[in-house]
N, C-alpha and C positions, 0 to 999 in steps of 0.2 A: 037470679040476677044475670041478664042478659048483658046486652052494651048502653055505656052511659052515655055517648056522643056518636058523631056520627064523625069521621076520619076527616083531619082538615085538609087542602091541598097540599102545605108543608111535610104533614106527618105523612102523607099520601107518598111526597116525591124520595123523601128521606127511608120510609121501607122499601123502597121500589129499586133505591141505588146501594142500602143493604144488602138486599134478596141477590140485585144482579148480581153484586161483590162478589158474595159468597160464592154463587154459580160460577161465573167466570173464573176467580181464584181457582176454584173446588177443576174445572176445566183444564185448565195448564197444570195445577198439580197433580191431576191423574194420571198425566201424560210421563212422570219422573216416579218410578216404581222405588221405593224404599231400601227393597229386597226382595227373594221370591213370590211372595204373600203379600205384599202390603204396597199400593201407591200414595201419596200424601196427600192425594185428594180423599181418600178415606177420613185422614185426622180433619181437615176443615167443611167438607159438604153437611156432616150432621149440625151447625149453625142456621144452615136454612131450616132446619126444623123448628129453631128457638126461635128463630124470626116470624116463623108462622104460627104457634101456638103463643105468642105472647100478642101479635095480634088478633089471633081469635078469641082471647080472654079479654081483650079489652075493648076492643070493635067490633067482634063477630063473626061468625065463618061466612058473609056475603063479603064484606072487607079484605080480608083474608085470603078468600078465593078471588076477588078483584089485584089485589097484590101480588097473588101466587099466577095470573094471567100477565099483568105488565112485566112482573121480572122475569119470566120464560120469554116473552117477545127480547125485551132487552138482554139478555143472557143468551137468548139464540144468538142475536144479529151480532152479538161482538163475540162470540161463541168461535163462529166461522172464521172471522180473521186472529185467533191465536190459538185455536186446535183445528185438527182436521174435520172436516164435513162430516166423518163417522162418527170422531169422538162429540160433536157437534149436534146432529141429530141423535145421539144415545143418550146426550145428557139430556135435552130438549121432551124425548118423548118421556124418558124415565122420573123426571125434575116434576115435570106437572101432573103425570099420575100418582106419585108417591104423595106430591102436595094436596094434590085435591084427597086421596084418601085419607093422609094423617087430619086435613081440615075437618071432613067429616065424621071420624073416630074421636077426633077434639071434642066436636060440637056436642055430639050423642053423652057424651062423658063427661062432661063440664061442672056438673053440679055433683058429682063425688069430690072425693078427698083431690086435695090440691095437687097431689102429683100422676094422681092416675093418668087423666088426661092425656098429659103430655108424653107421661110414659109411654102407656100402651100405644097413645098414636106414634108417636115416633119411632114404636121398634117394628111394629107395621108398614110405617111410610118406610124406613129404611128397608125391611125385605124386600117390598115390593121395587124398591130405585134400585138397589144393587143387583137383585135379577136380571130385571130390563138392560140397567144400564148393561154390563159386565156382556150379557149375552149378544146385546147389538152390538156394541162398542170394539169385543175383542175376538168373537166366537172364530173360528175359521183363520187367524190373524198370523197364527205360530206361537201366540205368547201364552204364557204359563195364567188364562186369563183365570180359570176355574179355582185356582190356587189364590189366586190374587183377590178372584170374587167371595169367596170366603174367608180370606186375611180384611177385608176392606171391610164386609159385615161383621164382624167381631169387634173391627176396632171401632165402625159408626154404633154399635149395641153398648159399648163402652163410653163412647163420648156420649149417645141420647141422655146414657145415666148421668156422667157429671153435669151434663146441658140442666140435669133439676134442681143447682145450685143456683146458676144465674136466673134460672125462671124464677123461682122461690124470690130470691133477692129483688128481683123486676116486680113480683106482685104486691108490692108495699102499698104503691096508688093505683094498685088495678082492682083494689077492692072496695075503693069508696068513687062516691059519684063525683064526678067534677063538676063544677060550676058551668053552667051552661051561658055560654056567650049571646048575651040578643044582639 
């Protein structure tokens, strides 16, 4: 059971200004460290992952990857004016490699048990974004980034897991066909 529709332009504009949200939010709150270990962009970035596998489960990983390309444009471009150009382009390169991987880890695992999926892809997509990010982001900076890069993956590996309550909750009508519109 692949996808039942194809993404309308509504549902298209409405994940597109999700995706950015999260990005952007996830952006300024990196910027404000918790404590030594931990920025608050940790607690809210892992959301872009439920944004993107509950599109892949219901549209597709071409959809998906379409979304995961508009909200990297739009989360650059506002990106820049409320973080700095570094934190800016770390979130930008790190956002769309993690997301095209977790798409792909999605797709390949789709037709196991309902939480694999999302699981494994996002504890994958999260390594891969916290590396990147953490290492362009803060490397060379003076700040405690290495500490912080491992306080931020612990707590996105912690949120991916609660993230399979709302997935789970979300797949009620992602398992039967919708009516197709002529």
């Amino acid at each position: 059971m692949r996808r039942f529709e194809t993404m309308r332009g509504y549902q298209f504009l409405v994940a597109v200004f999700c995706m950015g949200a999260v990005v952007v939010g996830s952006n300024i709150l990196v910027q404000v460290p918790l404590n030594d270990w931990l920025t608050w962009g940790g607690l809210s970035y892992p959301v872009a992952f439920l944004v993107t596998d509950v599109l892949n489960r219901r549209f597709g990983p071409a959809a998906a990857r379409r979304v995961a390309w508009f909200g990297f444009a739009a989360a650059l471009l506002v990106s820049v004016w409320v973080a700095s150009p570094r934190i800016a382009l770390a979130s930008g390169l790190a956002y769309i490699c993690a997301q095209l991987i977790d798409i792909q880890v999605f797709d390949r695992l789709r037709d196991q048990r309902w939480w694999r999926a999302p699981l494994i892809s996002g504890v994958i997509g999260a390594v891969a974004d916290t590396a990147i990010f953490f290492s362009v982001a803060f490397a060379a900076t003076g700040t405690p980034w290495l500490t912080w890069m491992l306080g931020d993956l612990g707590i996105k590996l912690a949120v991916n897991i609660s993230m399979l309550a709302p997935f789970r909750a979300l797949m009620w009508n992602l398992a039967r066909p919708v009516p197709q519109v002529r």
